[in-house]
KOLTORBA-827013 format. One record per residue (C-alpha): chain; x, y, z. Coordinates in Angstrom, 3 decimals. Example, Ala and Ser with C-alpha at 12.3 -4.5 7.8 and 13.67 -1.06 7.14 Angstrom:
BEGIN
["A"; [12.300; -4.500; 7.800]]
["A"; [13.670; -1.060; 7.140]]
% end
This chain:
BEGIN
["A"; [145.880; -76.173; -89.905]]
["A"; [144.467; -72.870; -88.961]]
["A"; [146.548; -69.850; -90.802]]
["A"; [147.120; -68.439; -87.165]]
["A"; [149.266; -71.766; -86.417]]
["A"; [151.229; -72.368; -89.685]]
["A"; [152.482; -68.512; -89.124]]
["A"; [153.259; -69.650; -85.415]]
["A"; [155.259; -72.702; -86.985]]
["A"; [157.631; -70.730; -88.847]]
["A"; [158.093; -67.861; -86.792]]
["A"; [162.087; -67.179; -85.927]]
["A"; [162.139; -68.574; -82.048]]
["A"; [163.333; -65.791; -79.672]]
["A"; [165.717; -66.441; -76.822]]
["A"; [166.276; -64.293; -73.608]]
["A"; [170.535; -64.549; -73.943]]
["A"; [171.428; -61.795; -71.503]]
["A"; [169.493; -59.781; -68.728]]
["A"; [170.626; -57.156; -65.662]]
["A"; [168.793; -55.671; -62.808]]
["A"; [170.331; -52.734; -61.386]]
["A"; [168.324; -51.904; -58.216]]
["A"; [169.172; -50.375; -54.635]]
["A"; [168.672; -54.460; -54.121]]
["A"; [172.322; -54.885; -56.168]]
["A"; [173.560; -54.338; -59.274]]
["A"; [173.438; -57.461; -61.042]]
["A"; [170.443; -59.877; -61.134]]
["A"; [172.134; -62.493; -59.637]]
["A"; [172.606; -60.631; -56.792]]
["A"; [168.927; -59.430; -56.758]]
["A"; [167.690; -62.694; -57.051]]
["A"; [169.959; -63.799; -54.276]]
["A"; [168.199; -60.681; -51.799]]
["A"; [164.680; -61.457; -53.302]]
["A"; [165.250; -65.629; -52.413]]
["A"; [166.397; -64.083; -48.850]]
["A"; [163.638; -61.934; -48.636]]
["A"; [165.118; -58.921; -48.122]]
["A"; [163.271; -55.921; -49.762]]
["A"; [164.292; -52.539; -51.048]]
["A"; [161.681; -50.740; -49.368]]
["A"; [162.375; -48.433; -46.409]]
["A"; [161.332; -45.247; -44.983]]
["A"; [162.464; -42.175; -46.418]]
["A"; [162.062; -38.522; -44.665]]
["A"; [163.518; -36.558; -47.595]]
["A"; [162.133; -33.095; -48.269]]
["A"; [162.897; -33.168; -51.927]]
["A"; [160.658; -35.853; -52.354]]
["A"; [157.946; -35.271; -49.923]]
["A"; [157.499; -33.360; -46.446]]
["A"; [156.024; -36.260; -44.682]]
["A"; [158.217; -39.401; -44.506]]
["A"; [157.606; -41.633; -47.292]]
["A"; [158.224; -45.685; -48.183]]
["A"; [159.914; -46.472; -50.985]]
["A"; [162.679; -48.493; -52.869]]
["A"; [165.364; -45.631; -53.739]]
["A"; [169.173; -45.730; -54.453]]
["A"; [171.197; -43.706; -52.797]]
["A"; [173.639; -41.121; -53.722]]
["A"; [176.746; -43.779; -53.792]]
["A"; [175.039; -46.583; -56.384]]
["A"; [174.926; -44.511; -59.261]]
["A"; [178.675; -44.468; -60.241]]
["A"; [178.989; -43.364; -63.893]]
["A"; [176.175; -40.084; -62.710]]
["A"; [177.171; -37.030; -64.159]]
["A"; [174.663; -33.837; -64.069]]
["A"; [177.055; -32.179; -66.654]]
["A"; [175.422; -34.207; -69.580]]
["A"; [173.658; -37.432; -68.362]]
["A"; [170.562; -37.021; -66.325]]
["A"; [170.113; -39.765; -63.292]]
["A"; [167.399; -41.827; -65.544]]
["A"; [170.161; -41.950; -68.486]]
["A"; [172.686; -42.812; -65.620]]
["A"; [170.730; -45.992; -64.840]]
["A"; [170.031; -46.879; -68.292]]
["A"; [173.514; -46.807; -68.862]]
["A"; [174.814; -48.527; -66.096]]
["A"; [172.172; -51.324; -66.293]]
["A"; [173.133; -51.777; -70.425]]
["A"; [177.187; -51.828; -69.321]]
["A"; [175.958; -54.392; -67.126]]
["A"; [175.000; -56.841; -69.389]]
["A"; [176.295; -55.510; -72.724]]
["A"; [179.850; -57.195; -73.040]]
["A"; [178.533; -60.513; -71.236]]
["A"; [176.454; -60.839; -74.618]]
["A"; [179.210; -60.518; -77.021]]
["A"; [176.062; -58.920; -78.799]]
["A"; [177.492; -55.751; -80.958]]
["A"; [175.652; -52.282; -79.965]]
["A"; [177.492; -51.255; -83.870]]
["A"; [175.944; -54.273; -85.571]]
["A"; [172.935; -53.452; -88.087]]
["A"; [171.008; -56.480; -87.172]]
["A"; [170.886; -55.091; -83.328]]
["A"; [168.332; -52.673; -81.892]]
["A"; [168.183; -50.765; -78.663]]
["A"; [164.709; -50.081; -77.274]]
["A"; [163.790; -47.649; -74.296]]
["A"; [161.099; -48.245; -71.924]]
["A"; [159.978; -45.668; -69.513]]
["A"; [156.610; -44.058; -67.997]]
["A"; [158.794; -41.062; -66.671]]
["A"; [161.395; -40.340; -67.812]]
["A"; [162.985; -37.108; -67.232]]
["A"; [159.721; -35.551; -66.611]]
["A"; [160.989; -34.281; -62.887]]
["A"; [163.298; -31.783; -65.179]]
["A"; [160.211; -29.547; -65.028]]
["A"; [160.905; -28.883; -61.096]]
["A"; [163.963; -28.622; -61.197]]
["A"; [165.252; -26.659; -64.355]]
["A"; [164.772; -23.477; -66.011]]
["A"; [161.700; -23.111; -68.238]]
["A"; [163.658; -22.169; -71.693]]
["A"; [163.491; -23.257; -75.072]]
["A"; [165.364; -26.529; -74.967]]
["A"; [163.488; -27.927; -71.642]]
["A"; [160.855; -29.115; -73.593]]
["A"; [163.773; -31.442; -76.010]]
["A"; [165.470; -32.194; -72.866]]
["A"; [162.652; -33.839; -70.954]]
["A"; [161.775; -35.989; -74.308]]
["A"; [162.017; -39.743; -73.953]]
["A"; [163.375; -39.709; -77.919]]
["A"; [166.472; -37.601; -76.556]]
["A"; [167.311; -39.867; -73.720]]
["A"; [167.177; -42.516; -75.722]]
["A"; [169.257; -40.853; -78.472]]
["A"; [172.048; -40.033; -75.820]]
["A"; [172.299; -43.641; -74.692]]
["A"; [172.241; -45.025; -78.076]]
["A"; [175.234; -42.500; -78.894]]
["A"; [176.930; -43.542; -75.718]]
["A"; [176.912; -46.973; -76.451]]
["A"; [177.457; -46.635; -80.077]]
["A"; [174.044; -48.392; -81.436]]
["A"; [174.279; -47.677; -85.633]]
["A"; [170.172; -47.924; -85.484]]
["A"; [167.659; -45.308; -84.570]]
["A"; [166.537; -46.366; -80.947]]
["A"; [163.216; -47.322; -80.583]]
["A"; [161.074; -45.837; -77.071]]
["A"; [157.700; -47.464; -75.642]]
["A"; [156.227; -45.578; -73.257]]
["A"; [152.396; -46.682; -72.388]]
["A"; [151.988; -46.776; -68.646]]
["A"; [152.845; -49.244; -66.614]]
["A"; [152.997; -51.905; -68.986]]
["A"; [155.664; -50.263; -70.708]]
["A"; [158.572; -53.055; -69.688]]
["A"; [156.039; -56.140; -71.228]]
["A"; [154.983; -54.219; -73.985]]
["A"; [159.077; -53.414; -74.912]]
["A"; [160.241; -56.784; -74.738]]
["A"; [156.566; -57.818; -76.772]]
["A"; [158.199; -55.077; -79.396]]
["A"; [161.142; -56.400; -79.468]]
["A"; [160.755; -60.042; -79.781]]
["A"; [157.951; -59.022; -83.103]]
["A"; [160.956; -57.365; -84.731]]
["A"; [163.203; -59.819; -84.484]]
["A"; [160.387; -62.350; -85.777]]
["A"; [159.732; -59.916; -88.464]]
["A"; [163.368; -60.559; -89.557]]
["A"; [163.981; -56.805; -89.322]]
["A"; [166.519; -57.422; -86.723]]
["A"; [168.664; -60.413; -84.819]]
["A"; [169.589; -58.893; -81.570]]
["A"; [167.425; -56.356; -79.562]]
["A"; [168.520; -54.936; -76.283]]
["A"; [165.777; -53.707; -74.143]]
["A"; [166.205; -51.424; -71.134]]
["A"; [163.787; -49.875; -68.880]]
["A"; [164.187; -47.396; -66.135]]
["A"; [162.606; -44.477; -64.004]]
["A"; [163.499; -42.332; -61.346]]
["A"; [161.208; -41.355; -58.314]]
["A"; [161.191; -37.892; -57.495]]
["A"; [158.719; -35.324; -55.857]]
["A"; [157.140; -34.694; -59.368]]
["A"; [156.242; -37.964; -59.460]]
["A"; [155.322; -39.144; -56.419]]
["A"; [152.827; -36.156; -55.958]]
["A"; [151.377; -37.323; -58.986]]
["A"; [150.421; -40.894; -57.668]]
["A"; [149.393; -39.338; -53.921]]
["A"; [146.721; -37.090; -55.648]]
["A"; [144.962; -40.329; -56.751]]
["A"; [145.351; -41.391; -53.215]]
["A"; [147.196; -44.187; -54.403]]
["A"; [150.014; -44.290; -51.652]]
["A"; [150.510; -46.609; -49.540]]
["A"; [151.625; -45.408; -45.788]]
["A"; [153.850; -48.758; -45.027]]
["A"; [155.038; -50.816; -47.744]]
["A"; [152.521; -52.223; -49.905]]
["A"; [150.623; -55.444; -49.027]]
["A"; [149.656; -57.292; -53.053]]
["A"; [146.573; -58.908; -53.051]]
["A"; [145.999; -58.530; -49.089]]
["A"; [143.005; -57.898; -47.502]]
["A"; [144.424; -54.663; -45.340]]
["A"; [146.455; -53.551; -48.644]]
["A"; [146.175; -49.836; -48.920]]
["A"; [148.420; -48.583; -52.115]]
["A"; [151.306; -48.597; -53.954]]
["A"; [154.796; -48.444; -52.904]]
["A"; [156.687; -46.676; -55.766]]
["A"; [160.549; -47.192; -56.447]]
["A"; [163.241; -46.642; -58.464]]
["A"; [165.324; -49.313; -61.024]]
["A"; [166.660; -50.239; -64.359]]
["A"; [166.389; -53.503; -65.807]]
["A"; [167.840; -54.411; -69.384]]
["A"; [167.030; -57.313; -71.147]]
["A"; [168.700; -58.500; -74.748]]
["A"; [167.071; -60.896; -77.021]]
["A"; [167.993; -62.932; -80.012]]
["A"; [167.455; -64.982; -82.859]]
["A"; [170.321; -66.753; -83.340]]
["A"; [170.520; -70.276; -82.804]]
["A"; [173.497; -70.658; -80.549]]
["A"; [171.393; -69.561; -78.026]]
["A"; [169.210; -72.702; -78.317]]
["A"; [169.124; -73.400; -74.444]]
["A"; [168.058; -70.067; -73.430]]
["A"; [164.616; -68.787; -71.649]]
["A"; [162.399; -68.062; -75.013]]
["A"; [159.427; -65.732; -75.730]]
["A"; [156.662; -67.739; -76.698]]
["A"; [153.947; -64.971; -77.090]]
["A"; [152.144; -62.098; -75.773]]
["A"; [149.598; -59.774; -76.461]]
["A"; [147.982; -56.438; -75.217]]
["A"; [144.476; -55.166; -74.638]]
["A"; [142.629; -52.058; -73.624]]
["A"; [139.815; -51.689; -71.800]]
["A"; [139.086; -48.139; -72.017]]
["A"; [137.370; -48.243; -68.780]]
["A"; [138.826; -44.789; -67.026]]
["A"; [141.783; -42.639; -67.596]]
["A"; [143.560; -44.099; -64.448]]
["A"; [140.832; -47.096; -62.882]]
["A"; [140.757; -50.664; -64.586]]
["A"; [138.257; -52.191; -65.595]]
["A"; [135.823; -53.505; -63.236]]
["A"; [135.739; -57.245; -64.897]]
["A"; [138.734; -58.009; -65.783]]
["A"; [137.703; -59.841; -69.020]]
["A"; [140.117; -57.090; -71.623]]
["A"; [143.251; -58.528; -69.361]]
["A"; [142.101; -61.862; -69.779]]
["A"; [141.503; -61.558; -73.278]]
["A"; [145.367; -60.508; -73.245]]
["A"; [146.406; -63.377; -71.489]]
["A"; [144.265; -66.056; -73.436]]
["A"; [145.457; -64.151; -76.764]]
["A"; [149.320; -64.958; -75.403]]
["A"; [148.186; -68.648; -74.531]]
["A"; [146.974; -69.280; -78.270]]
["A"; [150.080; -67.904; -79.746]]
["A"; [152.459; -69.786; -77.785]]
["A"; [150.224; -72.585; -77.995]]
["A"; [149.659; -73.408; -74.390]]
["A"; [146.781; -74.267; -72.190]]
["A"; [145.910; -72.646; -68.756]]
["A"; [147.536; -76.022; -67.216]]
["A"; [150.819; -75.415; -69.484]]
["A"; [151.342; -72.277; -66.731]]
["A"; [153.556; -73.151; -63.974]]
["A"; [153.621; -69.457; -62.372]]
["A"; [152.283; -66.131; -63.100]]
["A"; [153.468; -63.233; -62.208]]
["A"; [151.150; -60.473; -61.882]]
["A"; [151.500; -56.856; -61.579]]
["A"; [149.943; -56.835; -57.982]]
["A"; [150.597; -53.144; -56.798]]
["A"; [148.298; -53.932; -54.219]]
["A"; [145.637; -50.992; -54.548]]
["A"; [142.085; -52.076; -54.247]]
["A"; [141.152; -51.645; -58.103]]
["A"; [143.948; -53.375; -59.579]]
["A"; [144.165; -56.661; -57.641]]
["A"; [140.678; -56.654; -57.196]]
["A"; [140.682; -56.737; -61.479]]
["A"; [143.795; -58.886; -62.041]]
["A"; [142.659; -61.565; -59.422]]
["A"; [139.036; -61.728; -62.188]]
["A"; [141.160; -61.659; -64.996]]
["A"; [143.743; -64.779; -63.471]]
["A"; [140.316; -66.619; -62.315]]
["A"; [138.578; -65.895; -66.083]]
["A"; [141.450; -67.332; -67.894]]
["A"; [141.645; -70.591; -66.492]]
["A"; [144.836; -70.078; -64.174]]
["A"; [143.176; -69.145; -60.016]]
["A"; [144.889; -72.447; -59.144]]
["A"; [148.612; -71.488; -60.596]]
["A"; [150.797; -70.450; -58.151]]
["A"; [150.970; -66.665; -58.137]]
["A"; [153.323; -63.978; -56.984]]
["A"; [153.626; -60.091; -56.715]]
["A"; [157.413; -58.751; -56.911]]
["A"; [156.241; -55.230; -55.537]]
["A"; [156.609; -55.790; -51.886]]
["A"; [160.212; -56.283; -52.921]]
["A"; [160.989; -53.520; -55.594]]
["A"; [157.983; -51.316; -55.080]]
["A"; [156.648; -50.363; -58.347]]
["A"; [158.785; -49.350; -60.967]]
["A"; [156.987; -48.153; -63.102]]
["A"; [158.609; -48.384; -66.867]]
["A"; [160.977; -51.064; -65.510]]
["A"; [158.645; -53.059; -63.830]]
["A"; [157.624; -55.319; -66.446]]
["A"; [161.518; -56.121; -67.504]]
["A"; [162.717; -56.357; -63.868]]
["A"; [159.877; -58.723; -63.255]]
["A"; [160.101; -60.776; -66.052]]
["A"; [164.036; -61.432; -65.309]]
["A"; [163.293; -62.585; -61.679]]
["A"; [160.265; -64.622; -62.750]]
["A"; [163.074; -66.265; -65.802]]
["A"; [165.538; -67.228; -62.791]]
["A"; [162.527; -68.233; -60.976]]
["A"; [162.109; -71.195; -63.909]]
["A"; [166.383; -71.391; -64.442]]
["A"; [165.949; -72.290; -60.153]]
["A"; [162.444; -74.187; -60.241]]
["A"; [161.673; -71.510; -57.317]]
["A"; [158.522; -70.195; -56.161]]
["A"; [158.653; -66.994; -54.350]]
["A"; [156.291; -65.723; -52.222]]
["A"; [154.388; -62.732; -52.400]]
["A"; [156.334; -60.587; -49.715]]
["A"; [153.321; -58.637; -47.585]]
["A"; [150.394; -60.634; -48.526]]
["A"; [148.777; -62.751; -45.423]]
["A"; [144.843; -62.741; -45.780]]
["A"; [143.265; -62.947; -48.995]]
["A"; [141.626; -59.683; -50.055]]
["A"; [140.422; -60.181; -53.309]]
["A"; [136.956; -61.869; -54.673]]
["A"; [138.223; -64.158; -56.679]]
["A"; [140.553; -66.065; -54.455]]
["A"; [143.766; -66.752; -56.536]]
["A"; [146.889; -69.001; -55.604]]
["A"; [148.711; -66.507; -54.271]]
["A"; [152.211; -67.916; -52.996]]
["A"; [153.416; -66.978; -49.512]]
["A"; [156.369; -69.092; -48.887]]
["A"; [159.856; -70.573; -50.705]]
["A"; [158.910; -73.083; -52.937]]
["A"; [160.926; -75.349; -54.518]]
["A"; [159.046; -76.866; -57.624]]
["A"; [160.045; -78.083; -61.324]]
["A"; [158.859; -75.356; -63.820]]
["A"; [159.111; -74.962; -66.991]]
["A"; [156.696; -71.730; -67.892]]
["A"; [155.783; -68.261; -66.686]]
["A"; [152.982; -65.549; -67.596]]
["A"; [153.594; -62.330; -66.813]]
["A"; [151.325; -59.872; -66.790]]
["A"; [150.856; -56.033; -66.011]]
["A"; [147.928; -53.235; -66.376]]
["A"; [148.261; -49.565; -66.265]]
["A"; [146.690; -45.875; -66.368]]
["A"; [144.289; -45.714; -69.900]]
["A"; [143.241; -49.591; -69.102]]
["A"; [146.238; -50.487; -70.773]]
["A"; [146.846; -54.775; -70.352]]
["A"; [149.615; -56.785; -71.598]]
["A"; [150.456; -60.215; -71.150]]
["A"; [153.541; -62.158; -72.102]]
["A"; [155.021; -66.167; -71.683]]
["A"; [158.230; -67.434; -71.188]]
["A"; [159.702; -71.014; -71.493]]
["A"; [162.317; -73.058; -70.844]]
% end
């Protein structure tokens, strides 16, 4: 026996025991899975001139779903970090004030959009610093441990739950809760539009007239375990990360660095490419990125898995794509449901992939999910029933 699988065999097992999505979708995930089964996406048309002077599509909340907001001492990204951990907290019966539980941030943003909209003085710069918006929810919630933040593009939400799950295998910790979030604002959406990234109608993964991203707003919080009540849960089998180093915001032009990713998460959870039963990708549905993840499916084995993109629904989140994803693709296997890629009719990619386009009811029992970012950033990740 290799030494790579006797440290798999005795590795704590990691179970999924709680999970939220708080979207302008709804505010639990049942009821976001119960819009995304429906087909009903967040995305509309927005003509706001705080965000942009042309009319813009996105997935935003408005004013009246973010409840506990209060500008006096919680910006809106610590609102919906909050709101999404309340969510889910109490259903856990997991302990924010027990040692054995960590709370880890993931964000790309976070309250970067400060710098439009606040004075330039001395405490802007701790302000706007993911470490004190993670420190405020921490204190909110009472967590006794120093709270973790990953921040590293857009696979942020993977590579937090990846973190995560390693700790609590480490034995460093029992319980982790993992929340992700990020708010859309003119800061940030200028950002993505000087890259001519934008998509003028929503966003079309994987199609052959798809044009850009479609960028919106969410939290998602995820808590994970070790403890073996939670036999029956989803688990973590594996994942890994990769870097391809190609361009500061273009992927690589192979795909092979993602694929290594994804058949480094295969060997640790000790699956083949036919073991898959779904993937879902990142799919923002610019011409580099699918073009790239559609290689990378294709070079690791899996072009004839059945294959979805969640943006058309959500848009992309950015640092809470990866956990919002992963919770819809879990209730995907808790449902044996396929759902289809919302926007995608013609293939567009070169490497035709399996890309699903209606309801499907099917028995499944695994999911990949995967996600690439700015800095050719890849991670990968597998869950099981």
């Amino acid at each position: 026996m290799r030494n790579e699988d006797i440290h798999q065999s005795i590795m704590l097992a990691v179970y999924v025991v709680a999970d939220n999505i708080y979207s302008p979708l709804g505010a639990t995930t049942a009821q976001n899975f119960e819009q995304v089964k429906q087909g009903i996406s967040g995305i509309k048309k927005h003509h706001n001139l705080t965000l942009a002077d042309e009319p813009v599509y996105a997935s935003l909340f408005n004013s009246n779903e973010i409840s506990n907001h209060n500008q006096l001492k919680y910006s809106l990204f610590e609102s919906l970090l909050i709101a999404s951990i309340e969510a889910v907290l109490g259903e856990s019966r997991i302990s924010a004030t027990d040692t054995k539980t960590l709370l880890i941030v993931s964000s790309t943003k976070g309250n970067i959009s400060m710098l439009e909209t606040n004075a330039d003085d001395p405490d802007l710069k701790d302000r706007i610093a993911l470490h004190t918006s993670a420190r405020l929810v921490a204190e909110h919630f009472g967590f006794v441990n120093k709270p973790l933040v990953v921040s590293n593009a857009c696979i942020s939400g993977i590579m937090a739950i990846l973190t995560g799950a390693r700790l609590i295998q480490s034995g460093q910790y029992e319980n982790v809760v993992v929340v992700g979030a990020d708010v859309i604002s003119k800061f940030v959406l200028s950002g993505f539009q000087s890259f001519q990234a934008i998509s003028a109608e929503p966003c079309k993964p994987f199609d052959e007239n798809r044009t850009g991203i479609t960028l919106g707003e969410a939290a998602a919080t995820m808590i994970l375990s070790s403890n073996p009540k939670y036999t029956d849960s989803i688990k973590v089998l594996g994942g890994a990360v990769s870097n391809d180093a190609n361009h500061i915001s273009a992927p690589s032009r192979t795909g092979v660095e993602l694929a290594q990713a994804i058949e480094r998460t295969l060997s640790i959870a000790g699956l083949l490419p036919d073991d898959i039963d779904l993937v879902s990708a990142h799919g923002t549905a610019t011409s580099y990125n699918d073009e790239m993840e559609a290689k990378a499916i294709a070079l690791a084995g899996l072009d004839k898995v059945p294959t979805n993109s969640l943006k058309g629904y959500y848009g992309h989140t950015l640092g809470a794509a990866g956990l919002i994803e992963s919770i819809i693709s879990i209730q995907s296997l808790k449902q044996n449901l396929i759902l289809p890629t919302l926007g995608f009719e013609k293939m567009g990619v070169s490497n035709p992939i399996n890309v699903c386009t209606t309801l499907t009811s099917k028995r499944l029992k695994t999911c990949l999910k995967t996600a690439s970012g700015f800095g050719g950033c890849n991670a990968a990740i597998v869950f099981s029933k």
